[in-house]
C-alpha positions as CSV (number, residue, x, y, z in Angstrom):
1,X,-9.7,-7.1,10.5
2,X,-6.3,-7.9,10.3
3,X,-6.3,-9.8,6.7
4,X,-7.2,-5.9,5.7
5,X,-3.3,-5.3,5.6
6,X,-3.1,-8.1,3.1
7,X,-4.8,-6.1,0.4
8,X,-3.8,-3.8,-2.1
9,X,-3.7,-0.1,-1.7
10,X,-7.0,-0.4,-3.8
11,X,-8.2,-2.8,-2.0
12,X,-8.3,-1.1,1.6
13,X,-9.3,2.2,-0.1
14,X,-12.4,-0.1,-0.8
15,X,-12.9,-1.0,2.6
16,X,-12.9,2.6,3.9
17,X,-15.3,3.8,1.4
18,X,-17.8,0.4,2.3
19,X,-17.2,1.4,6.1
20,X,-15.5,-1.8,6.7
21,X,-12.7,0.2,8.5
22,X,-12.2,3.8,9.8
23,X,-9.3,5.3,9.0
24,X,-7.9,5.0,12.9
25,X,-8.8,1.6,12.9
26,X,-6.5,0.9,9.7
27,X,-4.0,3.5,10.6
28,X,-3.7,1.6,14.6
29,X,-3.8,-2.1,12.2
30,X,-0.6,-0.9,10.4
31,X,1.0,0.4,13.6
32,X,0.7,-3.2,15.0
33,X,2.2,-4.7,11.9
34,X,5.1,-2.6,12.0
35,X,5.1,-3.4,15.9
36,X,5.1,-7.1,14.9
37,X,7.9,-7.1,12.4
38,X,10.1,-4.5,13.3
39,X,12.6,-6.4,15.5
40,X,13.0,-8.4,12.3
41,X,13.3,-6.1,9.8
42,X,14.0,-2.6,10.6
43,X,11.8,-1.4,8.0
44,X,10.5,2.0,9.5
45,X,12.7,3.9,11.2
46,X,10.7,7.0,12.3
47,X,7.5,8.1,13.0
48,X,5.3,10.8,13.6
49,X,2.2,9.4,15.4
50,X,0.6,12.0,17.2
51,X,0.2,14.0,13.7
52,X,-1.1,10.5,11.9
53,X,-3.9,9.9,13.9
54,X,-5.3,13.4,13.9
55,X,-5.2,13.4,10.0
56,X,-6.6,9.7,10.5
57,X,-9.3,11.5,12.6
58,X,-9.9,14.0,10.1
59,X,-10.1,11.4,7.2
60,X,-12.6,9.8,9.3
61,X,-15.0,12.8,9.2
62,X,-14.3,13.7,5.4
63,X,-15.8,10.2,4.6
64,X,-19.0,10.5,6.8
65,X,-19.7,13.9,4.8
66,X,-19.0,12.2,1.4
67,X,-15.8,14.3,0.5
68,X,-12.3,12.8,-0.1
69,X,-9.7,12.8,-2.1
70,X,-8.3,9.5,-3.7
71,X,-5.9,8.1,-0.9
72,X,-8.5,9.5,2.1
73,X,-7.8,7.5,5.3
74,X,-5.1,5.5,3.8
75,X,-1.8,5.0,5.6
76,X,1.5,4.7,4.4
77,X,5.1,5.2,4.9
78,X,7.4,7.4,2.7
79,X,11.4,7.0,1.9
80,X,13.7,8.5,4.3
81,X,15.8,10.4,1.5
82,X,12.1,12.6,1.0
83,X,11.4,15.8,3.3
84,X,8.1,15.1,5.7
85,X,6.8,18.0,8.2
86,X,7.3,16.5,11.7
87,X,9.8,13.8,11.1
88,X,13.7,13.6,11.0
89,X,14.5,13.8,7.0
90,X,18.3,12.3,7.4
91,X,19.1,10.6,4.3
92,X,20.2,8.0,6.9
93,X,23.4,10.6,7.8
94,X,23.4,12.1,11.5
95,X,24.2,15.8,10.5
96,X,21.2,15.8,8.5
97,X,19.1,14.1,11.6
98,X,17.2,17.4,13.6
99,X,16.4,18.9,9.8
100,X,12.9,20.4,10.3
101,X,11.6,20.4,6.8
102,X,8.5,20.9,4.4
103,X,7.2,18.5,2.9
104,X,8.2,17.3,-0.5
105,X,6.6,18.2,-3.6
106,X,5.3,14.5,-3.6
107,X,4.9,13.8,0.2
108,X,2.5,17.4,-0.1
109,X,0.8,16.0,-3.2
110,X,0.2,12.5,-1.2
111,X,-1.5,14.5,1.7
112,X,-3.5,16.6,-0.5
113,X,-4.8,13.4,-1.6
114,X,-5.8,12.0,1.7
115,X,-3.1,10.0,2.8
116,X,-2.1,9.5,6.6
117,X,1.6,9.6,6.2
118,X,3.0,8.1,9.6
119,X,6.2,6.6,8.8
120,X,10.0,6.9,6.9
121,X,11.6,3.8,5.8
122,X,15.1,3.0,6.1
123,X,18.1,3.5,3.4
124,X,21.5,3.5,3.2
125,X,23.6,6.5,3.9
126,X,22.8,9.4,1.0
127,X,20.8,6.5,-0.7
128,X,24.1,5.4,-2.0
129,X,24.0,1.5,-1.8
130,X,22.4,-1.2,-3.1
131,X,21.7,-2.0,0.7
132,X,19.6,-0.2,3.6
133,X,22.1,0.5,6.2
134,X,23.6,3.7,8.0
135,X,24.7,4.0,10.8
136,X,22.0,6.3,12.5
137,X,19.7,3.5,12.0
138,X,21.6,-0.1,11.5
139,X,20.4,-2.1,8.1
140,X,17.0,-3.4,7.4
141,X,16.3,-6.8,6.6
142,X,15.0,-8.6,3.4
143,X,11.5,-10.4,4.7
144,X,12.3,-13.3,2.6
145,X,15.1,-14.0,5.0
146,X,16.3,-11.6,7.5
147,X,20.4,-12.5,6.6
148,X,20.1,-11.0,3.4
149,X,19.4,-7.2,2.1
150,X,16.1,-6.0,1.0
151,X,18.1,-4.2,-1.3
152,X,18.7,-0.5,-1.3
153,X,18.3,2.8,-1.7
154,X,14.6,2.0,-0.8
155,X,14.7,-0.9,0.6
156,X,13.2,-0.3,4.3
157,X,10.3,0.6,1.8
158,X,10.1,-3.0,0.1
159,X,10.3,-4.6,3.3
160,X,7.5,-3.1,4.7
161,X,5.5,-3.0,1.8
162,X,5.9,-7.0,1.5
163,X,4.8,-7.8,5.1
164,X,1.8,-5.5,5.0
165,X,3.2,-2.2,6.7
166,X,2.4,-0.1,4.5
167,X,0.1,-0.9,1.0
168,X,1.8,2.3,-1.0
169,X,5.5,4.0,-0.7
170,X,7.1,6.9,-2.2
171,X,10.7,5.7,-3.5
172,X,13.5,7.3,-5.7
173,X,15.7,5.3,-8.4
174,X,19.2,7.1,-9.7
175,X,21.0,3.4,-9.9
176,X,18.1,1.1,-9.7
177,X,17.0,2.3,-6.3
178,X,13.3,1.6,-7.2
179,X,13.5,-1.3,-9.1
180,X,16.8,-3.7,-6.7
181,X,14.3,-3.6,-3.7
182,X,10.8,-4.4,-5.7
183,X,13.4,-7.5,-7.0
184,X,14.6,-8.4,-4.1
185,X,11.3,-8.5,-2.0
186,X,9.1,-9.0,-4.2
187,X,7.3,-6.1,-4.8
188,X,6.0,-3.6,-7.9
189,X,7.7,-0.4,-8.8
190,X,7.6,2.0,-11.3
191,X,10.3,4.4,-12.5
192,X,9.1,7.1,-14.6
193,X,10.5,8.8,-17.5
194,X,13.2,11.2,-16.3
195,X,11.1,14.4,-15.0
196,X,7.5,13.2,-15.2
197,X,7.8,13.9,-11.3
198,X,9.2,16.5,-8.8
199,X,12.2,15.8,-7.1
200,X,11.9,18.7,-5.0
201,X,12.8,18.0,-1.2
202,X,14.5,14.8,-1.8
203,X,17.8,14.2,-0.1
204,X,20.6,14.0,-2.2
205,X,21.4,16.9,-3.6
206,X,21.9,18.8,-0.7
207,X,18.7,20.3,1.5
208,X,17.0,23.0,-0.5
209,X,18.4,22.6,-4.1
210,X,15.8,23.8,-6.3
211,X,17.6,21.9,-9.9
212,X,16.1,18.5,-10.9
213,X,18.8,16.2,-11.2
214,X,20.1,14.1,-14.2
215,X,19.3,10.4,-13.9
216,X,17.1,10.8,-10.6
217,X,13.8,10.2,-10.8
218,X,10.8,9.6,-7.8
219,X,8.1,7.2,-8.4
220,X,5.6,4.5,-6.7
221,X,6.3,1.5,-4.9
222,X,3.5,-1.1,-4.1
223,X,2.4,-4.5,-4.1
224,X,0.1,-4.4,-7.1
225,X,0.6,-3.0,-10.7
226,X,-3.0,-0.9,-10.2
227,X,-1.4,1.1,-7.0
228,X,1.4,2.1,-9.0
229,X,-0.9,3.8,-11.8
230,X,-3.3,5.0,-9.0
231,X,-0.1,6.8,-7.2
232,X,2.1,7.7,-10.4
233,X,-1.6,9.9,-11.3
234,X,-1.1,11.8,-8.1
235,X,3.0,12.2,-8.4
236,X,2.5,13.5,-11.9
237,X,0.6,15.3,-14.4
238,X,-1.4,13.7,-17.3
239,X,-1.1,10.3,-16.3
240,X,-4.9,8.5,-15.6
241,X,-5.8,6.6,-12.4
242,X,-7.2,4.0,-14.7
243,X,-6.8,3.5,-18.5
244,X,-7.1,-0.1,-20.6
245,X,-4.9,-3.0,-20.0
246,X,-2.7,-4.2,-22.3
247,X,-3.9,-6.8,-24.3
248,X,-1.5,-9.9,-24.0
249,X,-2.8,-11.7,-27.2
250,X,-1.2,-8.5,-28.6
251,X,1.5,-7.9,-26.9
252,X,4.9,-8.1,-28.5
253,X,7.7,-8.3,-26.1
254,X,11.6,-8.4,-26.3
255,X,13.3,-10.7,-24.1
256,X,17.1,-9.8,-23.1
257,X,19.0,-12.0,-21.3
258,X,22.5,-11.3,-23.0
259,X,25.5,-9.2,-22.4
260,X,25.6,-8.6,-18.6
261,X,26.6,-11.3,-16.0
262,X,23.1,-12.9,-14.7
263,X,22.9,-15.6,-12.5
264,X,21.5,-18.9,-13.8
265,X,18.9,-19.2,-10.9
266,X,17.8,-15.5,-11.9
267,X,17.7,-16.5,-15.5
268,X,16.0,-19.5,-15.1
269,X,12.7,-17.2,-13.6
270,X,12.5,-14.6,-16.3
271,X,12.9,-17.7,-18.8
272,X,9.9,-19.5,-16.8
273,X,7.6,-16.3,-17.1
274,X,8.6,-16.0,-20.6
275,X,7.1,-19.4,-20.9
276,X,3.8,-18.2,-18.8
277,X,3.3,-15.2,-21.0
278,X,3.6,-17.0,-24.3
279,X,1.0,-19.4,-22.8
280,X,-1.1,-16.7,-22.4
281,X,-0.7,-15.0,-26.0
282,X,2.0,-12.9,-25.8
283,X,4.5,-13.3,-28.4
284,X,8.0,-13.1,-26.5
285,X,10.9,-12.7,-28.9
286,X,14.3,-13.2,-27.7
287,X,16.8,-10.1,-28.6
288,X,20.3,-9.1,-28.0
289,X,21.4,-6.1,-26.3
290,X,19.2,-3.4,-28.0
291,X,22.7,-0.7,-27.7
292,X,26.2,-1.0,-27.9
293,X,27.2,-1.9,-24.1
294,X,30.4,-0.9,-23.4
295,X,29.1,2.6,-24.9
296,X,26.2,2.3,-22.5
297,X,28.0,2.6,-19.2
298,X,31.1,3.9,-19.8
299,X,28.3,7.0,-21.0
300,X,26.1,6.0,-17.6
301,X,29.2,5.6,-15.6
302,X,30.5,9.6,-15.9
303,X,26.9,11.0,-16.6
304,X,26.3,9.1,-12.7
305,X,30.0,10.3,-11.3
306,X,29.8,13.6,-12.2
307,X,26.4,14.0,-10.1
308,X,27.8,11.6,-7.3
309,X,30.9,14.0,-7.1
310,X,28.4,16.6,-6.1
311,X,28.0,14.7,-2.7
312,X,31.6,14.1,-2.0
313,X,33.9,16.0,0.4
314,X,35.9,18.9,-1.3
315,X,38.7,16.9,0.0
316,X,38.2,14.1,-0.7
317,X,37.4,15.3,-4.4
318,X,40.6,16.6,-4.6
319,X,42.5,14.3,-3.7
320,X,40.7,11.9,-6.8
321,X,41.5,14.5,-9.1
322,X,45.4,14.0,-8.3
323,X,44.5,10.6,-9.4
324,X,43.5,11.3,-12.9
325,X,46.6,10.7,-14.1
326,X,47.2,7.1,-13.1
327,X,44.0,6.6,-13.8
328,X,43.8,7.2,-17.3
329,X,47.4,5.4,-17.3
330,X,45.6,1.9,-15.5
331,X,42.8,2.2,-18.0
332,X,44.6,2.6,-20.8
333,X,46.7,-1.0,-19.6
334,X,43.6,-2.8,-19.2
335,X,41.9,-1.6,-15.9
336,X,38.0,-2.1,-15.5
337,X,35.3,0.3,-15.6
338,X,34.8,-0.8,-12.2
339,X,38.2,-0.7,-11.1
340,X,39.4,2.4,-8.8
341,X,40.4,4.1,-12.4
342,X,37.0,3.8,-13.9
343,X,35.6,5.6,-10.9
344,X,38.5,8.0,-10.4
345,X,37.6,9.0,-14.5
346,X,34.1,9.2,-13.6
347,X,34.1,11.2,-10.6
348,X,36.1,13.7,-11.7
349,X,34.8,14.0,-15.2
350,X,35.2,17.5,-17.1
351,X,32.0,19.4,-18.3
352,X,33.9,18.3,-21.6
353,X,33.5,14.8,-20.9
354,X,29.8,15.1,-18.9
355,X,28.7,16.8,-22.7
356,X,30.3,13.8,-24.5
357,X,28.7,11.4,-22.6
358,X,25.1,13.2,-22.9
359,X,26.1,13.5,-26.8
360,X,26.6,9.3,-26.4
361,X,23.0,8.8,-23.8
362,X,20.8,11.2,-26.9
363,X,22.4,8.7,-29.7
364,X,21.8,5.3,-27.4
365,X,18.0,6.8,-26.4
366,X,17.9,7.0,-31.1
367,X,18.5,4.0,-30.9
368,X,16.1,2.5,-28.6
369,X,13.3,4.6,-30.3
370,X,13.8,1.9,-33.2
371,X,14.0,-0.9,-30.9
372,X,10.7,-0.4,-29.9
373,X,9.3,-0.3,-33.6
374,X,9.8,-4.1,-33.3
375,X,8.3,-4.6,-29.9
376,X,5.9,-2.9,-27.2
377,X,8.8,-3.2,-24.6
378,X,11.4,-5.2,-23.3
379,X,11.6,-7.5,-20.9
380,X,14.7,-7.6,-18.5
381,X,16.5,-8.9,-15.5
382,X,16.3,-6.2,-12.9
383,X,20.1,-7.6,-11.0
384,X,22.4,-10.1,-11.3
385,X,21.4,-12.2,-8.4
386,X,18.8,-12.5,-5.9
387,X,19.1,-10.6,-2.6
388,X,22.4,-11.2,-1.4
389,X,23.8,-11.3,2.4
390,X,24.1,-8.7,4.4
391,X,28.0,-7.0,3.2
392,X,29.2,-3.7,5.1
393,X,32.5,-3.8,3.7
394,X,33.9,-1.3,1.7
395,X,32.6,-1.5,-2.1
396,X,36.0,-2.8,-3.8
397,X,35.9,-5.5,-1.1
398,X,32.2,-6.8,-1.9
399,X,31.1,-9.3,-4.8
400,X,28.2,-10.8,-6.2
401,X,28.1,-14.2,-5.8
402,X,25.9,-16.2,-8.1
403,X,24.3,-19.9,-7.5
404,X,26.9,-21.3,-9.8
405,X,30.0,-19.9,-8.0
406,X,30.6,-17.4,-10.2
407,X,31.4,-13.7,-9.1
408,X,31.2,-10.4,-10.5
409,X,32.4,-7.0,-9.4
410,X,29.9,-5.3,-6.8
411,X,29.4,-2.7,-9.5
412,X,27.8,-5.1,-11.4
413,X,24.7,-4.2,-9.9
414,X,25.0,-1.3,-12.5
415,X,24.5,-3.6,-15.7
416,X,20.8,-4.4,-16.2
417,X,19.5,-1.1,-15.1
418,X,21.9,0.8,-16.7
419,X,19.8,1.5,-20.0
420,X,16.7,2.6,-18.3
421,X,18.6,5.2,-16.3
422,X,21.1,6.7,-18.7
423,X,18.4,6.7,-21.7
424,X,15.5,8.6,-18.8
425,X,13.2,5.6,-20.4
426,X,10.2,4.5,-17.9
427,X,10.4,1.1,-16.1
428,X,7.8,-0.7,-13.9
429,X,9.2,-4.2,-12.5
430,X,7.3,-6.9,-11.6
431,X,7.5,-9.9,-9.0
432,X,8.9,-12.6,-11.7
433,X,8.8,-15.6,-9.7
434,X,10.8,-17.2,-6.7
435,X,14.2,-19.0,-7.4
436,X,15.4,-22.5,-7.1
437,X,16.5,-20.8,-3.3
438,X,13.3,-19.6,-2.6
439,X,13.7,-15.7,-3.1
440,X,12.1,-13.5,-5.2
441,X,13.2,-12.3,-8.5
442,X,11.8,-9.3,-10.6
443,X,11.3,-8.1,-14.1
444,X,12.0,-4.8,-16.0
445,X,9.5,-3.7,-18.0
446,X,11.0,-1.3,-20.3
447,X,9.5,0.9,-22.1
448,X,9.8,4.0,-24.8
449,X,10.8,7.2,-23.6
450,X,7.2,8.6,-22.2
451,X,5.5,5.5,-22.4
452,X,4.6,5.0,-18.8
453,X,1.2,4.3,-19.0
454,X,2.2,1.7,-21.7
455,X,4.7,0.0,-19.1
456,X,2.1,0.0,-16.5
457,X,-0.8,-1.5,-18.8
458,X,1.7,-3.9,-19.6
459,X,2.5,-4.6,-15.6
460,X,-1.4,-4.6,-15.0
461,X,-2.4,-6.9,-17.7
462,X,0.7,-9.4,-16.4
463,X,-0.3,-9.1,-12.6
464,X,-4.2,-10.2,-13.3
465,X,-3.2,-12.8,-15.8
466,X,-0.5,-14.5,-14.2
467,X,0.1,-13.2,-10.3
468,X,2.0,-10.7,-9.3
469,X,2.5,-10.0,-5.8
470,X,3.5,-13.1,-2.8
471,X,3.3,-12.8,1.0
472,X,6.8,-13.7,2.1
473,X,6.7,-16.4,4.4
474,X,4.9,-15.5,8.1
475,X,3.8,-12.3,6.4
């Protein structure tokens, strides 16, 4: 029974309805897998067990009367930054670690669906890193090789996804935070339009805020395009478990590959599945960057300070504001957006500035609406490189290093995703294809503000036509 764990969400839903599994036996089959892998990857990091196995139990008898609910009997594990009844809800940060919460808005709409929820997956402290490590629970491991990140904030969430922990996860993007992981493991997410789902009891903000952050959004992790339109429908409202694929001979699709640093091995792949997709009917235009860049994130880069300031120390906060002034003095003689200043300016922001830099984000998202008069969505790198090596230095110390020898600023990691996130447009990546080094690479799909059932058609059509999903090696 163990090649169950190698299917879909979808998949072992179809087994538990056919009988081919109970819902203890799968629930005990993903226990072992986790049990197998963990010493490698330190992908889970809590677990309520006792709890899982009665609603496994319960699942179990629901099915022998007929009655269900979409995800009956199906395991899975959920982010650490979301609230679960019975399990630590940290944000990987130890003053947050004996928090006994609710459940999430989305963690409660997951259970009222069926699911047996055992399991949190690791991130980095307050999700705020493009890798999963803390120091409550050390860093997880990309399964592609252990040495490098899965990526981060939800990457103990890839990682099990891509060795067959868990078929579904519950993950939350703010700076790519969905969409780095699904890259770097080679997994599917989706990142909804900006407030298509709740982000109520997910840690940051601070326990108990009731406001639904700019820029955040929570959405589906899996490793098919299907699961994430069977999950997205129980996450949010008006959005069907099923609806028509995309047709590819169709399809009109944008390809950007300009104005951002990108590593030639990374280019290379979305260049080869350019090439698959044409063969398959899709017409794939090349196009340049759809907005003015450097009016992009300098708008991203305060409307994402000003929230991140929310987390920070009063101290600490202070002591940036005395800053300001040299700031503006280094930028002004040439300093990067990713320098010290361009931080210092963004954290510290004035509700002045936060309005100017919305006023910039509605004027960008005008824009895009006539970019995609031309094209059905766009097709995108998702980061610079692949998954990179394990670096628990301080930010200003770290950079990406691409197969070339080039470098670019940590920061950097900012660039492709940027767009998505400032303009609260909908995005479900896609495994692309594996490197000249072997590693995964994904895709951005991008697509018009509300279209998310467009950019998972799209996903849908792509995964049954061409592959989607591959098991890393001894997966």
């Amino acid at each position: 029974m163990a090649d169950l764990l190698a299917r879909d969400a979808t998949g072992q839903l179809s087994a538990l309805r056919a009988k081919e599994v109970s819902a203890v036996e799968l629930l005990k089959l993903s226990l072992a897998r986790h049990e197998q892998t963990h010493a490698r990857l330190n992908a889970v990091v809590a677990a309520d067990l006792e709890r899982a196995i009665d609603f496994a139990k319960a699942a179990d008898d629901l099915r022998a009367k007929g009655a269900g609910g979409p995800l009956t009997g199906l395991p899975m594990t959920v982010k650490d930054t979301f609230d679960v009844v019975g399990m630590a809800a940290s944000s990987g940060f130890e003053a947050l670690r004996r928090r006994k919460p609710d459940d999430a808005a989305v963690v409660a709409a997951a259970r009222q669906a069926g699911a047996v929820i055992w399991g949190k997956t690791n991130v980095p402290e307050m999700a705020a890193d493009w890798q999963s490590f803390n120091h409550l629970y050390g860093a997880s491991n990309n399964p592609w090789d252990p040495a490098r990140t899965p990526g981060g904030s939800s990457g103990g969430a890839a990682a099990a996804l891509a060795v067959g922990v868990t078929a579904l996860e519950i993950g939350s993007d703010i700076g790519g935070s969905l969409r780095v992981p699904a890259s770097f493991c080679g997994v599917f997410s989706h990142k909804p339009t900006w407030g298509l789902v709740s982000q109520v009891g997910h840690i940051p903000p601070a326990p108990g805020t009731h406001a639904e952050r700019d820029l955040n959004v929570v959405g589906p992790m899996a490793r098919s395009a299907r699961d994430l339109r069977l999950l997205l429908s129980i996450l949010a409202e008006g959005v069907p478990a099923k609806a028509e694929l995309a047709d590819l001979k169709t399809l009109k699709l944008g390809l950007w590959l300009e104005g951002f640093p990108l590593d030639p091995e990374v280019r290379a792949v979305l260049e080869d599945l350019a090439g698959r997709l044409r063969a398959a009917g899709v017409e794939v235009r090349p196009i340049s960057a759809p907005v003015p860049l450097d009016q992009l994130m300098d708008a991203y880069q305060v409307l994402l300070g000003s929230l991140v300031a929310t987390d920070i120390s009063p101290r600490a906060l202070a002591a940036m504001r005395r800053m300001r002034g040299p700031a503006a003095v280094a930028l002004a003689l040439g300093a990067k957006r990713e320098s010290w200043a361009g931080l210092t300016r963004a954290y510290t922001a004035s509700h002045a500035e936060w309005i100017a830099a919305d006023e910039v984000r509605a004027r960008l998202r005008s824009t895009m609406s006539s970019a995609f008069g031309a094209v059905d969505a766009i097709l995108a790198p998702v980061a610079p490189t692949v998954a990179f090596p394990h670096d628990h230095r301080p930010f200003a110390s770290r950079k990406l290093k691409m197969s070339d020898g080039a470098s670019t600023p940590y920061p950097g990691m900012l660039n492709w995703i940027g767009l998505a996130t400032a303009c609260h447009l909908p995005v479900t990546t896609i495994p692309a294809g594996l490197a000249a080094s072997g590693l995964p690479v994904g895709a951005q799909i991008i697509g018009p503000h509300g279209a998310d059932s467009r950019t998972l058609s799209i996903a849908q059509a792509i995964d049954e036509a061409l592959g989607g999903y591959v098991a890393p090696p001894g997966a």
